[in-house]
N, C-alpha and C positions, 0 to 999 in steps of 0.2 A: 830364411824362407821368403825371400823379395823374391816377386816374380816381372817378368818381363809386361803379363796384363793388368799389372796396377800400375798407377803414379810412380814417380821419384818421391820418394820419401816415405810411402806407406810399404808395409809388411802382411804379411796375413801368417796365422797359425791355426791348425785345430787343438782345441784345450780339452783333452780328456775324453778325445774319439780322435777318428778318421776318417777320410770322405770326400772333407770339405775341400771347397776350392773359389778363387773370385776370378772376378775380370771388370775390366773397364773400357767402355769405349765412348768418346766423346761426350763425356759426364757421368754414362748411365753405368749403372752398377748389378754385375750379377752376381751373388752372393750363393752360394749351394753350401748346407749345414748339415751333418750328421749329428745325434746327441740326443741323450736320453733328455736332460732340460738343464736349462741355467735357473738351478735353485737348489737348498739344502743346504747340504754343505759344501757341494761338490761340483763345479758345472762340466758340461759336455755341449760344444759347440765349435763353429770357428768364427774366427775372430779376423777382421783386416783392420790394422789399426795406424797409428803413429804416434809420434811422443810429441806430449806439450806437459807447461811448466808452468806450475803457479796457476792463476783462474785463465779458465778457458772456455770452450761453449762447442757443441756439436751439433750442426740439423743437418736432417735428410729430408726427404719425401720417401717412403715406402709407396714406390708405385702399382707392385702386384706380393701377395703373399704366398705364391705358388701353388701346389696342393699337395696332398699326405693326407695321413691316413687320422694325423691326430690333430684335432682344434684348437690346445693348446701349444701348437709352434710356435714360436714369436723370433721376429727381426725387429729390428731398430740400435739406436744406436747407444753407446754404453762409456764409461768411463772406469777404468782398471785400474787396481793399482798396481800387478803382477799378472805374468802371465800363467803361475802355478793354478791348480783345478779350484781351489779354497780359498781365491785371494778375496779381497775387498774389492766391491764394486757399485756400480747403479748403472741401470737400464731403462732406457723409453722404449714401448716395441708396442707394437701390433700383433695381436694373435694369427694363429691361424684359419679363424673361422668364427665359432660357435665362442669358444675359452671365454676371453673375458673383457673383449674388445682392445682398449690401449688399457696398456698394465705399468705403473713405475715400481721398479721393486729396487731391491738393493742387500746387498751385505754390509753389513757396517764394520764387522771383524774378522780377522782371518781365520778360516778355516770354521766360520760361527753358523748360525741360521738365516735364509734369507727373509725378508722380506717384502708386501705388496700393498700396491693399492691400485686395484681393479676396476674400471669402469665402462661403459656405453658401449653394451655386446652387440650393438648394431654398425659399430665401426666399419669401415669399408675403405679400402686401399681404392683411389692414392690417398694416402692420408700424412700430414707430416709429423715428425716428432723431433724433439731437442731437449739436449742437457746443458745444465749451466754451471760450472764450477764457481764459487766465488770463497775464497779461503777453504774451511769446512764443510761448507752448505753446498749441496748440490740441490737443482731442482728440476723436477720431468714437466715438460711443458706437450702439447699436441694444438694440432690447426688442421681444419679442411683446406685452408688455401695457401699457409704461408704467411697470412699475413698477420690473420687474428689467431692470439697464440690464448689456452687455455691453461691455465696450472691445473696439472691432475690433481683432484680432490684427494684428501688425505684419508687412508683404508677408514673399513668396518668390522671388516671380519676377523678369522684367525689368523694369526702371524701378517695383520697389518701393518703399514709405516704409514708414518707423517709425511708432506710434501712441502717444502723442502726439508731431506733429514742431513745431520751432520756425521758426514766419512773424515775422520782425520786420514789423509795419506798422505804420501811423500810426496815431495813437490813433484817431482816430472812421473805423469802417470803416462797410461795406453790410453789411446782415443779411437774410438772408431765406429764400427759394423757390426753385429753378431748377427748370427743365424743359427737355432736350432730346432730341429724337426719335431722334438719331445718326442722320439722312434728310436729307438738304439735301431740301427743297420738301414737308418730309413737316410734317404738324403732330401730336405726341402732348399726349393731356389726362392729366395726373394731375388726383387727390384729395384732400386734403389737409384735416383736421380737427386738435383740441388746438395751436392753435400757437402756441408764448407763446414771449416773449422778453424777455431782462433780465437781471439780473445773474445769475451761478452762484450756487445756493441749496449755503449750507453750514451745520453748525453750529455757534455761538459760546458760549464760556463754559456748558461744560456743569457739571450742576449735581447728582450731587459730583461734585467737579473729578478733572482727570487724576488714577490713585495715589491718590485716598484708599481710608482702610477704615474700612466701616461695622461697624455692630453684628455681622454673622456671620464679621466677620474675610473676606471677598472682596476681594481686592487689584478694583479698577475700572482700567478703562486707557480710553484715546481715541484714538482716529485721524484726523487732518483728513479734515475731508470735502471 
């Protein structure tokens, strides 16, 4: 399924409809999704993605959420661990409107129940979102600019998740895009700009080190990043 209008190296499929379709040009990202929704047990969406290994990290900016008919659409970006309709997964995304503003939800077993944690129905595109793989633990993060990143608070309601929850999956998963309308025969377009992917950027060996004191006598301290 490589098309000519994505990158070397990325793929796109639709998982459990038809429809869907991407493209690329000069970073910006057009995404079009058919699918009744990526949840249950069962998703329906399409997917552009690629393969990474071991802990990884994905951000986009969601720069429009297109329109449709239903408010719970959501794009953003996701981490897989198959492309079959029941696989294991986690998602950052943005609604389509009204829904439930940014959502991190997730499956945690194959072919299981998904899970959510829903927040700030006032969301509004451009808005960013990002996942962080690190061993087991994934975590859904959001930012208005990019720069200052929020960890989605962990649910409340029915078939809520914790943020970060733990997906055991195989080392080399899917990375990428999703898009879907929550319309069976419906097609929604997101947006999508800044979208990099690779390892979680941290800091190493910082320099002076954890606990030193310098000259003004300032104890220094560090926190992994």
């Amino acid at each position: 399924h490589a098309l000519a209008a994505i990158p070397e190296g990325w793929s796109s499929l639709d998982i459990g409809t038809t429809g869907g379709s991407p493209d690329e040009v000069n970073g910006t990202w057009i995404v079009s999704g058919d699918g009744a929704d990526i949840w249950s047990t069962s998703d329906a969406f399409h997917f552009v993605y690629r393969r990474l290994t071991g802990d990884c990290e994905i951000t986009a900016c969601v720069v429009d959420n297109g329109s449709g008919s239903n408010a719970w659409a959501k794009g953003g970006v996701m981490i897989r661990e198959a492309l079959a309709v029941g696989s294991k997964n986690a998602l950052m995304a943005i609604t389509g409107g009204e829904g439930g503003g940014m959502t991190f939800q997730n499956r945690p077993s194959t072919n299981g129940r998904t899970y959510s944690a829903h927040s700030n129905p006032v969301a509004a595109t451009p808005h960013w979102v990002r996942l962080t793989r690190k061993g087991n633990s994934i975590t859904g993060y959001s930012s208005t600019n990019g720069v200052d990143w929020l960890q989605q608070p962990d649910g409340t309601a029915a078939d809520s998740t914790a943020n970060p929850v733990e997906i055991p999956m195989v080392s080399e998963v899917y990375v990428g895009l999703a898009v879907t309308s929550h319309a069976a025969g419906e097609v929604r377009t997101y947006t999508f700009d800044n979208v990099t992917t690779g390892k979680p950027r941290s800091a190493t060996e910082p320099e002076p080190a954890d606990g030193a004191v310098g000259d003004t006598w300032v104890l220094l301290s560090w926190t992994p990043g």
